[in-house]
DSSP file (Angstrom, degrees, kcal/mol; ACC not computed):
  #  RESIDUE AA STRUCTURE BP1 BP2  ACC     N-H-->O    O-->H-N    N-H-->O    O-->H-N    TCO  KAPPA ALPHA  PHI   PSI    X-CA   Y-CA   Z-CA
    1    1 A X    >>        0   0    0      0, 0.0     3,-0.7     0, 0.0     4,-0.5   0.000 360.0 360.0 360.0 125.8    0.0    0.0    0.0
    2    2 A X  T 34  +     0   0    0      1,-0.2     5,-0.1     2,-0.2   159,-0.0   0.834 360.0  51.3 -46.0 -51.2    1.4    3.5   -1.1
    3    3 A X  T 34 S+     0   0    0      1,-0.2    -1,-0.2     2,-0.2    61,-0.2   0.131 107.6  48.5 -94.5  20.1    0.0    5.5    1.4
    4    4 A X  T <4 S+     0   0    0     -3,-0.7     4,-0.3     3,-0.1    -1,-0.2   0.206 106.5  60.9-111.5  -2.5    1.1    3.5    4.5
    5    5 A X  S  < S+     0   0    0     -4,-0.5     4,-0.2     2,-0.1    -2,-0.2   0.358 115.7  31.8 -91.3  -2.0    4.5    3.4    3.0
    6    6 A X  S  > S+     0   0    0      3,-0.1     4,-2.7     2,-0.1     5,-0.3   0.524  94.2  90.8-107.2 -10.4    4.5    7.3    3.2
    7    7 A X  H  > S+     0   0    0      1,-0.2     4,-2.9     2,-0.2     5,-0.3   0.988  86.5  45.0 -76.0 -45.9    2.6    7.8    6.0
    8    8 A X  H  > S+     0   0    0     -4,-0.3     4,-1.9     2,-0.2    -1,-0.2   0.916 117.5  53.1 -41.9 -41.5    5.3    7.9    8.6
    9    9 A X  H  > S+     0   0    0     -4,-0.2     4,-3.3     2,-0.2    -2,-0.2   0.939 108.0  45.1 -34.9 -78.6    7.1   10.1    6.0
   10   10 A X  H  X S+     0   0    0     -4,-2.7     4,-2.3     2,-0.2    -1,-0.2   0.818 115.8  50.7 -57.1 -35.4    4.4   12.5    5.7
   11   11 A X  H  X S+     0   0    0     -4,-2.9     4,-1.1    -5,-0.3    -2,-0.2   0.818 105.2  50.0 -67.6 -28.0    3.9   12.6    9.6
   12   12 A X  H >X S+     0   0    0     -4,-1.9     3,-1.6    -5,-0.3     4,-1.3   0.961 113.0  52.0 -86.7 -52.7    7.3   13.2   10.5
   13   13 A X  H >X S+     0   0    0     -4,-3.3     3,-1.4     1,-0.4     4,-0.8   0.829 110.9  55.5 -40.3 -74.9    6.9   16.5    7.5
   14   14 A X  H 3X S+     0   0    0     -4,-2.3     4,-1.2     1,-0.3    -1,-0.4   0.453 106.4  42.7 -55.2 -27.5    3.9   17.4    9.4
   15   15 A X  H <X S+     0   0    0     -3,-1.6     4,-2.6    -4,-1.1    -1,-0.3   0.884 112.9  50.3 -89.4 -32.4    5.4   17.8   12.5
   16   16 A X  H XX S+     0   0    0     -3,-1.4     3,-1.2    -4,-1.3     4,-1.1   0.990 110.9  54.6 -60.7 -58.6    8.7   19.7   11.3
   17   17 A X  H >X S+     0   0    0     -4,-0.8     3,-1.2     1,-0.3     4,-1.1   0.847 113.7  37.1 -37.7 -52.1    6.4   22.1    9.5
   18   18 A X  H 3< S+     0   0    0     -4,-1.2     3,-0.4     1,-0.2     4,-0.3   0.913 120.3  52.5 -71.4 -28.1    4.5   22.8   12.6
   19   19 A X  H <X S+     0   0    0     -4,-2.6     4,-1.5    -3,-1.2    -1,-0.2   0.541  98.1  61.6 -73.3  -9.9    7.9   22.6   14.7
   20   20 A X  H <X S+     0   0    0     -3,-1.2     4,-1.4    -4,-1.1    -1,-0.3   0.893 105.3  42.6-106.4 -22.9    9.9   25.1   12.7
   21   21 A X  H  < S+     0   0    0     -4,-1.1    -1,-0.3    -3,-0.4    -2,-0.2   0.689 117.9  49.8 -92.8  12.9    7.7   28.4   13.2
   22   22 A X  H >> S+     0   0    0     -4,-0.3     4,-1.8     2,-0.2     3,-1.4   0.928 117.1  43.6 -84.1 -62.3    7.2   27.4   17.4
   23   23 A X  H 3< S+     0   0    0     -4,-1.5     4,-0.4     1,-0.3    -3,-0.1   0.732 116.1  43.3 -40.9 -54.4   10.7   27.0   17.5
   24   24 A X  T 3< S+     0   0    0     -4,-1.4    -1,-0.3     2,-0.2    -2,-0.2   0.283 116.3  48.4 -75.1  -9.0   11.6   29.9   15.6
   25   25 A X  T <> S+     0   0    0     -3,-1.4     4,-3.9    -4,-0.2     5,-0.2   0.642 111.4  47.3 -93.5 -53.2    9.1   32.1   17.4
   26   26 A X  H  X S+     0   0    0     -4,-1.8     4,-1.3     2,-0.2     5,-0.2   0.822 111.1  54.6 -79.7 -28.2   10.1   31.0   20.7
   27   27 A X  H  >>S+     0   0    0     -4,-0.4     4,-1.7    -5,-0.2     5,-0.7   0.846 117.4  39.1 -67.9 -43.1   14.4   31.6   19.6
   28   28 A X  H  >5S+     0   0    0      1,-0.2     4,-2.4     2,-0.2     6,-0.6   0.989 114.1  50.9 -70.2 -46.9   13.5   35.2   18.6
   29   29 A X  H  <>S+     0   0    0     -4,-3.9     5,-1.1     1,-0.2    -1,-0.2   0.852 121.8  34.1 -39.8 -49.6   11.1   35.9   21.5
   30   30 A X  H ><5S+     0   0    0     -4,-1.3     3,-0.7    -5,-0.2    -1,-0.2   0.721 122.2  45.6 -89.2 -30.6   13.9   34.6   24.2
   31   31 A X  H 3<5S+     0   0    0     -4,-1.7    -2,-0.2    -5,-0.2    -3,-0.1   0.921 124.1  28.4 -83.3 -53.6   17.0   35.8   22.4
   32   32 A X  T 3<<S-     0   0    0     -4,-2.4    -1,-0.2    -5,-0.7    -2,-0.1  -0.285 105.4-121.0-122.6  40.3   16.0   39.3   21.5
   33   33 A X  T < 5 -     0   0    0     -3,-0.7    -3,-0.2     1,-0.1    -4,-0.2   0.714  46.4-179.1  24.0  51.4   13.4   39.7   24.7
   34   34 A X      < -     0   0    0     -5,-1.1     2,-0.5    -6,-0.6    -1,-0.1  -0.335  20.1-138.9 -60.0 153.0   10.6   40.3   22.3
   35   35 A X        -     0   0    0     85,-0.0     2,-0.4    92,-0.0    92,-0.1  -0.991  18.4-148.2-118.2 134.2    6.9   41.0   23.8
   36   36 A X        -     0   0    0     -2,-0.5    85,-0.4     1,-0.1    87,-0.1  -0.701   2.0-139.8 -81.5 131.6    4.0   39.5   22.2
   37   37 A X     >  -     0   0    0     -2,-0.4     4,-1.4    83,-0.1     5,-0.1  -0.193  34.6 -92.2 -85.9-163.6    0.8   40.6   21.9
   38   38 A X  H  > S+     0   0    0     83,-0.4     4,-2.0     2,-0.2     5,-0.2   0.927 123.5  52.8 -75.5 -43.7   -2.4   38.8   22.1
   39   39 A X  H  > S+     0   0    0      2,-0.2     4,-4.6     1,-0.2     5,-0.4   0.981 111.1  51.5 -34.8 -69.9   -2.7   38.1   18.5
   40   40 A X  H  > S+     0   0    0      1,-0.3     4,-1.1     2,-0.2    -2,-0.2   0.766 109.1  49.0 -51.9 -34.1    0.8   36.5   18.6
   41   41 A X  H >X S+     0   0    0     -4,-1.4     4,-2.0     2,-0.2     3,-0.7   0.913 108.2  49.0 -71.3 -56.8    0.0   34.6   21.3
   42   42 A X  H 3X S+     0   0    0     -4,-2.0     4,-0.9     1,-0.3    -2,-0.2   0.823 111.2  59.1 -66.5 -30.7   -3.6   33.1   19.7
   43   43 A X  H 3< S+     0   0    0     -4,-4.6     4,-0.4    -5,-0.2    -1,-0.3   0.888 106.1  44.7 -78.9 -21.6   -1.3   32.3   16.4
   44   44 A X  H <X S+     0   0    0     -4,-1.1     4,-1.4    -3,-0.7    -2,-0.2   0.699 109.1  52.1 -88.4  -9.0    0.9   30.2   18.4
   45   45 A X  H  X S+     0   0    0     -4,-2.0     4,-3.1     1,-0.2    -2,-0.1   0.761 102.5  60.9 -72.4  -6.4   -1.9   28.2   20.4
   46   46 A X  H  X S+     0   0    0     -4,-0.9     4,-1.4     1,-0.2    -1,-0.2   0.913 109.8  43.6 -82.8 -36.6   -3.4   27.5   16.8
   47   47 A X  H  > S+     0   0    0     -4,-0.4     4,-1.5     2,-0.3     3,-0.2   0.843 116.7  49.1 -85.9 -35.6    0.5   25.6   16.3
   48   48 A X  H >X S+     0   0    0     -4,-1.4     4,-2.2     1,-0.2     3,-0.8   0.930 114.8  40.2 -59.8 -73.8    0.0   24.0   19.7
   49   49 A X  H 3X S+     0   0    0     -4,-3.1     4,-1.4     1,-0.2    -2,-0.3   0.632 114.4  50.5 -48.2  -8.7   -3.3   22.8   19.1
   50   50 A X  H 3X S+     0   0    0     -4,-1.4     4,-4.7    -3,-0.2    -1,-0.2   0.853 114.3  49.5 -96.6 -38.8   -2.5   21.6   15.4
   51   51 A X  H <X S+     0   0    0     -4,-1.5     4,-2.0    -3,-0.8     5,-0.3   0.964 107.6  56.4 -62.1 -49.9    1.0   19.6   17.1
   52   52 A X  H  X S+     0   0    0     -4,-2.2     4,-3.2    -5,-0.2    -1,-0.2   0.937 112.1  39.3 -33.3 -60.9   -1.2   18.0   19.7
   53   53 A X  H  X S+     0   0    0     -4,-1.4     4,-1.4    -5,-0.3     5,-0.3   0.906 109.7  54.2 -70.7 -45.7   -3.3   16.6   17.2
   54   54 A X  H  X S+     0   0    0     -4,-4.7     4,-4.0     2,-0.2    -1,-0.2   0.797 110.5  53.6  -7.7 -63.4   -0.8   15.6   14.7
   55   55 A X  H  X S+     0   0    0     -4,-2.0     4,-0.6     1,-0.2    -1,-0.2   0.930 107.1  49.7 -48.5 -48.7    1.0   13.6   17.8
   56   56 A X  H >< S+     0   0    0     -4,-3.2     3,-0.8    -5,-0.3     4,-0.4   0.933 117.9  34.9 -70.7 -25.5   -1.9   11.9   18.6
   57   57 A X  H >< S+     0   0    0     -4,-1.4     3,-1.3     1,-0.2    -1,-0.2   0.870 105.6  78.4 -82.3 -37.8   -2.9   10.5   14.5
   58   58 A X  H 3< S+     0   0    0     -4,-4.0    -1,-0.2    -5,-0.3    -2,-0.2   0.748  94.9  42.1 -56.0 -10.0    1.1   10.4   14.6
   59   59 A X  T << S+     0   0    0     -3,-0.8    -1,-0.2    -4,-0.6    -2,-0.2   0.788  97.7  94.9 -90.2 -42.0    0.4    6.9   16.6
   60   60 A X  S X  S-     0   0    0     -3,-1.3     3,-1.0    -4,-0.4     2,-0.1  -0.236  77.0-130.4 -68.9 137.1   -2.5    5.8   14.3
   61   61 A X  T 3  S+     0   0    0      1,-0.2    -1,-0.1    -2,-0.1    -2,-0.1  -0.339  87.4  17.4 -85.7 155.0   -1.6    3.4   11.4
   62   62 A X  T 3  S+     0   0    0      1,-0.1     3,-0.4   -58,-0.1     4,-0.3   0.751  79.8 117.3  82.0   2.4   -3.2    5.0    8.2
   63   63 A X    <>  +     0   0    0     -3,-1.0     4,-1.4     1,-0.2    -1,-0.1  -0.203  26.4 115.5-115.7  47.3   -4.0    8.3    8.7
   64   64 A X  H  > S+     0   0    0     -2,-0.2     4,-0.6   -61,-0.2    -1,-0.2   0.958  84.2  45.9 -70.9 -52.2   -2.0   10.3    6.3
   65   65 A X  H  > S+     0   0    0     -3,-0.4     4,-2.5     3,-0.2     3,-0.3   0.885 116.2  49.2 -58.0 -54.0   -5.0   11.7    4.2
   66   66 A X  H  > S+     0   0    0     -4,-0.3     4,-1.7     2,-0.2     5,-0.3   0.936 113.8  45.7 -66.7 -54.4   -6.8   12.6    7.6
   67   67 A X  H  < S+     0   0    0     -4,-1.4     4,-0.4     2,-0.2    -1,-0.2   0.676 116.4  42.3 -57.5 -25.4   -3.7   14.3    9.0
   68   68 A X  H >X S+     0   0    0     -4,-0.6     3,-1.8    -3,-0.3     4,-1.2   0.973 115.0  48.6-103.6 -61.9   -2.9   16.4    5.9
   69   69 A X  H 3< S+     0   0    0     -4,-2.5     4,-0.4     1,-0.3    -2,-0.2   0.619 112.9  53.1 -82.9 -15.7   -6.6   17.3    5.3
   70   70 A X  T 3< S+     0   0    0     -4,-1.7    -1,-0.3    -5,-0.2    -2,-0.2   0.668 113.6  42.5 -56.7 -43.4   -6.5   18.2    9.4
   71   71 A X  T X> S+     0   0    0     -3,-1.8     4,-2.4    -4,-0.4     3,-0.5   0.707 105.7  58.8-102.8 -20.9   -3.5   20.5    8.9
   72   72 A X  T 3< S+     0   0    0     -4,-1.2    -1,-0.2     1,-0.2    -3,-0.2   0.776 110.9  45.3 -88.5 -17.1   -4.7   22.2    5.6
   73   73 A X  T 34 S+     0   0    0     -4,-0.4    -1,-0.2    -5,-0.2    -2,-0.2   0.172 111.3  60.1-110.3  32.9   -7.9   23.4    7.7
   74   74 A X  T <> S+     0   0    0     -3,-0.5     4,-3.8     2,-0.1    -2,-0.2   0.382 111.6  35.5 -63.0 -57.6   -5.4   24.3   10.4
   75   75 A X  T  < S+     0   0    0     -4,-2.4     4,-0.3     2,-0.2    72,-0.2   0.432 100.8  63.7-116.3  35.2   -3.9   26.4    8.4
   76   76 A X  T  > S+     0   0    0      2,-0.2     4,-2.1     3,-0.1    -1,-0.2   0.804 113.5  52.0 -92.7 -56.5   -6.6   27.8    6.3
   77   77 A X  H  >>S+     0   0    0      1,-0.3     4,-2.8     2,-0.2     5,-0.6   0.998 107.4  51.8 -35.8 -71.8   -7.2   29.0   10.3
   78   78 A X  H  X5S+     0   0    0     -4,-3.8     4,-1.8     1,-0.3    -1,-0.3   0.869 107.2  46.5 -42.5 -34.5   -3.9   30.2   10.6
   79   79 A X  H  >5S+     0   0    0     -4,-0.3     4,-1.2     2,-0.2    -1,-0.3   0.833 118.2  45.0 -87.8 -12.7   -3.7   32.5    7.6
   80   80 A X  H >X5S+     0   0    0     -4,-2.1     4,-3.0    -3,-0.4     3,-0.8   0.997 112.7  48.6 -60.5 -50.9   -7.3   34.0    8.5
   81   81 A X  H 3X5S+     0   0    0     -4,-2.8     4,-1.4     1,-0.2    -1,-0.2   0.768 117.4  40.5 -69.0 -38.5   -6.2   34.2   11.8
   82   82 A X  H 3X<S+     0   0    0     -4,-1.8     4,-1.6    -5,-0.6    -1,-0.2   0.573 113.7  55.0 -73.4 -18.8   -2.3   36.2   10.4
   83   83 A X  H <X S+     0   0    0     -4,-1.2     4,-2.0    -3,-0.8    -2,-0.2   0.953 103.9  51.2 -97.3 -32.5   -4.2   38.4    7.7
   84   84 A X  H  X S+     0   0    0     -4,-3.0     4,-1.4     2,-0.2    -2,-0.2   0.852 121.3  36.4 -22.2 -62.5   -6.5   39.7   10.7
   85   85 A X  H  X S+     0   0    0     -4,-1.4     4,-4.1     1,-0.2     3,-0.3   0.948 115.9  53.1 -51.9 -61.6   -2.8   40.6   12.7
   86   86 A X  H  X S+     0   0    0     -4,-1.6     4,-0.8     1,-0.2     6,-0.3   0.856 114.4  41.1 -62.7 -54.4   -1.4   41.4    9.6
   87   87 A X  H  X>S+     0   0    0     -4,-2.0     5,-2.4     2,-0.2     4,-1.6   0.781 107.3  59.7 -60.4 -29.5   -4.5   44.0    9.1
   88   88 A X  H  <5S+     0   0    0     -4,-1.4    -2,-0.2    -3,-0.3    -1,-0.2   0.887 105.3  46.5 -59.9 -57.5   -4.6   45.1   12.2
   89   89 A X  H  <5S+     0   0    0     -4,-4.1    -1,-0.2     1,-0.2    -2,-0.2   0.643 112.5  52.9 -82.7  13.8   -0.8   46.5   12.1
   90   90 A X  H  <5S-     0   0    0     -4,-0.8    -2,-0.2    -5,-0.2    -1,-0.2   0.755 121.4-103.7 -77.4 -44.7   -1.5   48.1    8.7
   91   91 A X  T  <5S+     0   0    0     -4,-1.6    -3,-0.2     2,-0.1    -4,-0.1   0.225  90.4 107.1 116.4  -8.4   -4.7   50.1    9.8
   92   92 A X  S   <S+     0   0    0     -5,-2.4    -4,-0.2    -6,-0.3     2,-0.2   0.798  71.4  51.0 -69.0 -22.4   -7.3   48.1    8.3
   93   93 A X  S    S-     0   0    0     -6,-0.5     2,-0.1    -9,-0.2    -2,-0.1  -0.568  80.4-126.8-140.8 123.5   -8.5   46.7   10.9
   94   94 A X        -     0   0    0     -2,-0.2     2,-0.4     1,-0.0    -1,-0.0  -0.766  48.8-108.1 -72.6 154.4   -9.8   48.5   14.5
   95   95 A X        -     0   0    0     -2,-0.1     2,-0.2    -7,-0.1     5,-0.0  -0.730  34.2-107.0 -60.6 130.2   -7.9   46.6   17.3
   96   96 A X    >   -     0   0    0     -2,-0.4     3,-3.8     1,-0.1     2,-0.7  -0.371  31.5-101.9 -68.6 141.1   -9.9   44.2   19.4
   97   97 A X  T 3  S+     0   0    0      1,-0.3     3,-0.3    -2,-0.2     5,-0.1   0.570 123.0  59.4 -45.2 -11.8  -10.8   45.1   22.9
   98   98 A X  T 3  S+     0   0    0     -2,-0.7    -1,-0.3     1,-0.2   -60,-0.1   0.621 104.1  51.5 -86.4 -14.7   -7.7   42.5   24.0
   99   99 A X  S <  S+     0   0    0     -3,-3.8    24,-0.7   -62,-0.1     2,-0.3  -0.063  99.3  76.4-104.8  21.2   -5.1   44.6   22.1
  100  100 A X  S    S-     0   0    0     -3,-0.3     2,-0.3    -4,-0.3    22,-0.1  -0.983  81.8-123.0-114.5 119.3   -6.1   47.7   23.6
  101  101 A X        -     0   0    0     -2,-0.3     2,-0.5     1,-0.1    -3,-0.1  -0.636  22.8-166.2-101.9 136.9   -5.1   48.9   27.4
  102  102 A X        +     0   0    0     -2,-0.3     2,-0.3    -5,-0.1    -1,-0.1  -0.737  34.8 103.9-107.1  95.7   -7.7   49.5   29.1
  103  103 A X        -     0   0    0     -2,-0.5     2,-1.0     5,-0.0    -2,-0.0  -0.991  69.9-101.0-156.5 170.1   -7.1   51.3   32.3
  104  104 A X    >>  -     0   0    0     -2,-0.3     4,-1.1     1,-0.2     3,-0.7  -0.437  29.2-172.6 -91.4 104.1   -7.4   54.9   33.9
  105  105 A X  G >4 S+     0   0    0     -2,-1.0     3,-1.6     1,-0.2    -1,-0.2   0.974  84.8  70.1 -51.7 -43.7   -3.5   56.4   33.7
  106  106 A X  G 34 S+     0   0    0      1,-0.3    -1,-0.2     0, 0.0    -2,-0.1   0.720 103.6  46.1 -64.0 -36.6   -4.9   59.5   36.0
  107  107 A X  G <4 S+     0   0    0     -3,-0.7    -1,-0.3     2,-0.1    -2,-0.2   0.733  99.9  80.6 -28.3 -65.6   -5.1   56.7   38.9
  108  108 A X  S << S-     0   0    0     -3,-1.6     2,-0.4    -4,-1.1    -3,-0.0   0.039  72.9-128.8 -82.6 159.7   -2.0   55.0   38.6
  109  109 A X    >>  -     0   0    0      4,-0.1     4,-2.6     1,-0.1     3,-1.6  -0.755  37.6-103.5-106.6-178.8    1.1   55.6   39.7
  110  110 A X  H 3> S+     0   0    0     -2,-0.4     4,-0.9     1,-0.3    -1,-0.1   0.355 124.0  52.1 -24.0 -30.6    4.1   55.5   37.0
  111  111 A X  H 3> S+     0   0    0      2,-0.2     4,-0.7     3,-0.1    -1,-0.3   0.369 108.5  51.2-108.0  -7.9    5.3   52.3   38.2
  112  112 A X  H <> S+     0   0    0     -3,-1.6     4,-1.2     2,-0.2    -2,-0.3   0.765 109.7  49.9-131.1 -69.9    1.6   50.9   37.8
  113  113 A X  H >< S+     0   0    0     -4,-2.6     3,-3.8     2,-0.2     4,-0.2   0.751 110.9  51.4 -42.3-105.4    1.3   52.4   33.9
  114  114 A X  H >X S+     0   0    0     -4,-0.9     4,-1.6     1,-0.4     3,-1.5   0.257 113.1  39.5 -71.2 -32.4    4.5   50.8   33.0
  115  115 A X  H 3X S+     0   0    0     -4,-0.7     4,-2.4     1,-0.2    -1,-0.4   0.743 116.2  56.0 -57.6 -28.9    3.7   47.0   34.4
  116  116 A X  H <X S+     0   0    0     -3,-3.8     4,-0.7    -4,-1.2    -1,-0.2   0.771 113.3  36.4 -95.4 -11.7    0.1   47.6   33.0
  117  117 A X  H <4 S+     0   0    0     -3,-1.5    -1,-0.2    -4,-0.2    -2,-0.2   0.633 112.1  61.5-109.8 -12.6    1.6   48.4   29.1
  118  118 A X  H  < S+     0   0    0     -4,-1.6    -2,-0.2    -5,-0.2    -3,-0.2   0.940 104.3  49.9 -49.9 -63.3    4.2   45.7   29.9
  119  119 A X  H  < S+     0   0    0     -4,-2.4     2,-0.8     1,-0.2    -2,-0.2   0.793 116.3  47.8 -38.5 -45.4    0.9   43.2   30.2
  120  120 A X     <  -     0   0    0     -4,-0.7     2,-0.3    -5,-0.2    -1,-0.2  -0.886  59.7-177.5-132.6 126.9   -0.2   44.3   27.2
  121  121 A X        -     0   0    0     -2,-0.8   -83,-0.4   -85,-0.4     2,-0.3  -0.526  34.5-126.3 -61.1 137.8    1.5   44.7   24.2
  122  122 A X    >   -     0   0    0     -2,-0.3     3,-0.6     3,-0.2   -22,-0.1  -0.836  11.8-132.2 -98.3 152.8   -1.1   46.4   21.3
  123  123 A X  T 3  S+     0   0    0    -24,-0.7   -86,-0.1    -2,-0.3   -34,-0.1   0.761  90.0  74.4 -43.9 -67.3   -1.5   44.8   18.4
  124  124 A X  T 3  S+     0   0    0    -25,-0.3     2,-0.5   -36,-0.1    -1,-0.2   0.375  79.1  81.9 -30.5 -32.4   -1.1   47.4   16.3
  125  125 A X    <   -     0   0    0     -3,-0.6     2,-0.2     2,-0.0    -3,-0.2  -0.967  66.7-140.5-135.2 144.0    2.4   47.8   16.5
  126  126 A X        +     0   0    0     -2,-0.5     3,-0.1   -37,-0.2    -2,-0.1  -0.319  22.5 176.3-101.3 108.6    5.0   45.8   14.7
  127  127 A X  S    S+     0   0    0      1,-0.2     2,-0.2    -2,-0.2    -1,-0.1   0.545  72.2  29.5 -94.5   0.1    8.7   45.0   17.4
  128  128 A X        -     0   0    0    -94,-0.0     7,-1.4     2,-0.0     2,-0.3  -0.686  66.8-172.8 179.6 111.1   10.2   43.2   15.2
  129  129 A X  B     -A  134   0A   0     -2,-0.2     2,-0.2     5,-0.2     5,-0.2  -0.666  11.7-155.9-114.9 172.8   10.8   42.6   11.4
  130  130 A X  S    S-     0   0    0      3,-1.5    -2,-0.0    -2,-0.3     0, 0.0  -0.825  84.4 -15.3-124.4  85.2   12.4   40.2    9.3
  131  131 A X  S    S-     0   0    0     -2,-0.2     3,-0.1     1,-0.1    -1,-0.0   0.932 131.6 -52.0  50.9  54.9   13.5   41.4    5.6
  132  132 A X  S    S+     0   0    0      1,-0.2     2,-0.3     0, 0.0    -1,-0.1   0.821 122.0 108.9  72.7  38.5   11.2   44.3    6.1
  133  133 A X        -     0   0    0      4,-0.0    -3,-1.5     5,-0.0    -1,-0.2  -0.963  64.2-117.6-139.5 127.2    8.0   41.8    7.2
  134  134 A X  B >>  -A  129   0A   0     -2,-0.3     3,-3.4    -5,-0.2     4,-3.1  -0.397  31.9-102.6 -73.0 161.7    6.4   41.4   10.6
  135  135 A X  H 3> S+     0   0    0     -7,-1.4     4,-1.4     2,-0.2    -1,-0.1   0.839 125.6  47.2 -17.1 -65.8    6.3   38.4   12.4
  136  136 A X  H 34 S+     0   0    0      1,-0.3    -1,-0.2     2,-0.3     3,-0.2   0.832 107.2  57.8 -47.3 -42.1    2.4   38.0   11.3
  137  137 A X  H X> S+     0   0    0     -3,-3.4     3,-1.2     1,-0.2     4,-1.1   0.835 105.4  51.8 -84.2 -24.4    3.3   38.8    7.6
  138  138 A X  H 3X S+     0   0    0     -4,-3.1     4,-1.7     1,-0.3    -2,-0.3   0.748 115.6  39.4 -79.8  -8.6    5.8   35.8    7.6
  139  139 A X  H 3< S+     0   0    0     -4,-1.4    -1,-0.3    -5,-0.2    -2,-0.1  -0.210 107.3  62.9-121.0  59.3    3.2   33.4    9.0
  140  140 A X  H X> S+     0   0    0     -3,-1.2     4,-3.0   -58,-0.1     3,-1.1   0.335 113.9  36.3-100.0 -45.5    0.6   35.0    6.8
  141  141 A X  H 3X>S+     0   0    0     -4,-1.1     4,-1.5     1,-0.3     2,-0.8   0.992 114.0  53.0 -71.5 -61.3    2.9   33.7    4.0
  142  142 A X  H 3<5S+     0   0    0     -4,-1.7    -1,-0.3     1,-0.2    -3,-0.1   0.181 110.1  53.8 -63.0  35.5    4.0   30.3    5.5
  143  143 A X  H X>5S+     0   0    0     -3,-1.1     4,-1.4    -2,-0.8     3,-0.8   0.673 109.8  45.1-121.5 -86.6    0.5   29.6    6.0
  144  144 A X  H 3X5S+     0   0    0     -4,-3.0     4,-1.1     1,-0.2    -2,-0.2   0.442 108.7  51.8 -31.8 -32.8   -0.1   30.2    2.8
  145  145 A X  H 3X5S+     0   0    0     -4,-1.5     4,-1.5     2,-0.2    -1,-0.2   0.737 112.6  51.7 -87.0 -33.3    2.8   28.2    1.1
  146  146 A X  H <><S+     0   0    0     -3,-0.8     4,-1.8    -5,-0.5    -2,-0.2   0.766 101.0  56.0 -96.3  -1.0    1.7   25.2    3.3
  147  147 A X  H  X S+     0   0    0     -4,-1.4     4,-2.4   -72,-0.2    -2,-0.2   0.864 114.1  45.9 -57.5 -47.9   -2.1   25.2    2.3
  148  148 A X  H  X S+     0   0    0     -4,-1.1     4,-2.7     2,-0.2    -2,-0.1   0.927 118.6  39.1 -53.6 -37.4   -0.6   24.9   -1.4
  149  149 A X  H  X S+     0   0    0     -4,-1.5     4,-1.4     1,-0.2     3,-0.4   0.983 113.9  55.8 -83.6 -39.5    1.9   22.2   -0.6
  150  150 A X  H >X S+     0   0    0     -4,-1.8     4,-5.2    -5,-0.2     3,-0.7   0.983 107.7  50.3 -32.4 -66.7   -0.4   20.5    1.6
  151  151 A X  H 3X S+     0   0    0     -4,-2.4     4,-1.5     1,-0.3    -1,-0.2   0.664 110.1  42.5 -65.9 -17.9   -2.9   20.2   -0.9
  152  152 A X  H 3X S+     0   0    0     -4,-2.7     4,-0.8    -3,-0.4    -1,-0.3   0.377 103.9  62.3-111.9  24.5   -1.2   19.0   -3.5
  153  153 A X  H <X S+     0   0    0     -4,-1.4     4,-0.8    -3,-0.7    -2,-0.3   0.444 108.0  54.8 -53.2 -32.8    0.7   16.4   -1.3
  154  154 A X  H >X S+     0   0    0     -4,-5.2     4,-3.7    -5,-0.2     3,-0.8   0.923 103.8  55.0 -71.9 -51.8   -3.2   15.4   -0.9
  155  155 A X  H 3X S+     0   0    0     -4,-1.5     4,-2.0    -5,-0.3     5,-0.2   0.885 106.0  47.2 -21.8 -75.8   -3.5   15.2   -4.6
  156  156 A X  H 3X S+     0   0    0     -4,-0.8     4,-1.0     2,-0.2    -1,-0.3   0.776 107.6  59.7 -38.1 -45.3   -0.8   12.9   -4.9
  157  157 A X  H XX>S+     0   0    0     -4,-0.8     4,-2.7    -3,-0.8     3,-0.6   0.960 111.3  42.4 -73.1 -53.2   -2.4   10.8   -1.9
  158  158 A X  H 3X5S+     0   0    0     -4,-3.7     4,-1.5     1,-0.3    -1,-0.3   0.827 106.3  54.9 -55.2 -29.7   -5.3   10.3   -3.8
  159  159 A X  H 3<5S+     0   0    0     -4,-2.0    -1,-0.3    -5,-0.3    -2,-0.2   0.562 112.7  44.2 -91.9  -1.3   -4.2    9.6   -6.9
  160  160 A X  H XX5S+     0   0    0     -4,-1.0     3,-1.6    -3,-0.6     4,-0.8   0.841 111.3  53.4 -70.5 -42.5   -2.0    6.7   -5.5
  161  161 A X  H 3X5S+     0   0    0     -4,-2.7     4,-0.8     1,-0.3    -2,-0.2   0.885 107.6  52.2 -81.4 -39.8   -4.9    5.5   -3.4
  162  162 A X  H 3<<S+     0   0    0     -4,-1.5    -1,-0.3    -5,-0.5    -2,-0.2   0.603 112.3  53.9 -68.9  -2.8   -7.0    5.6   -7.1
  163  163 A X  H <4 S+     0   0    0     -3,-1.6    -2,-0.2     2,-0.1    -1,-0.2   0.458 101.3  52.0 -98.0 -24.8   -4.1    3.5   -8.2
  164  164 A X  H  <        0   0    0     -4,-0.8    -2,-0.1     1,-0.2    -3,-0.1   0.625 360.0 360.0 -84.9 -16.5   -4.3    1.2   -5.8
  165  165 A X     <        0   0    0     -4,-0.8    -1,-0.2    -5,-0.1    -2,-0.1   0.121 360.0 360.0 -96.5 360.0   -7.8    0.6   -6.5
């Protein structure tokens, strides 16, 4: 069978693709003290949750087609979820009531504002680019490049599996 001689293959891809932007997120974050906002945050639980699941089919004999068709509406998520970010630091977007701080400076003491804009990061603005793209717009893209490759890596699974037949 074709696709149980790929399938380990194709599972072990799927998990370096989900490993290399967590990884890569989590070097720049620690390295160059970056602060995340809330967005950044919800785009890497979408890569937790995707790895969870991905570990658990990764045990299950057969599931190549399921996994890959799992990860391509993963990251269909993921690029909504990056062009939203992505819009947001441009202007298209209002910020959402979690990317905003809300509390009364007039109150506070100095020391009290800075902890409170420390807690929150906005959205809105960009800490840290990469060949002149934020964070968001590079997993707007790799999003994008691994719905394509995904999908026709499903292509291929089918048409073996119509070969087999």
């Amino acid at each position: 069978m074709i696709i149980s001689k790929y399938s380990l293959r194709i599972k072990c891809l799927v998990f370096m693709v989900l490993a290399f932007p967590l990884f890569t997120s989590h070097i720049l974050e620690l390295s160059m003290s970056l602060e995340l906002c809330n967005l950044c945050y919800y785009q890497r639980y979408l890569y937790y949750i995707a790895t969870a699941i991905a570990f658990i089919f990764f045990f299950i004999k057969n599931t190549a087609k399921i996994i890959v068709i799992t990860m391509i509406i993963f990251f269909i998520a993921s690029l909504g979820l990056s062009f939203y970010h992505v819009g947001i630091e441009n202007g298209f977007f209002e910020l959402p009531s979690e990317c905003v701080s809300n509390f009364d400076s007039y109150k506070m003491s100095i020391e009290e504002i800075l902890n409170k804009i420390k807690e929150n990061v906005p959205c809105d603005e960009v800490n840290f680019t990469i060949l002149m793209l934020s964070l968001a717009e590079w997993n707007f893209i790799y999003s994008f490049v691994c719905i394509v490759l995904l999908i026709i890596l499903l292509n291929k699974i089918n048409v073996s599996s119509k070969k087999e037949v």
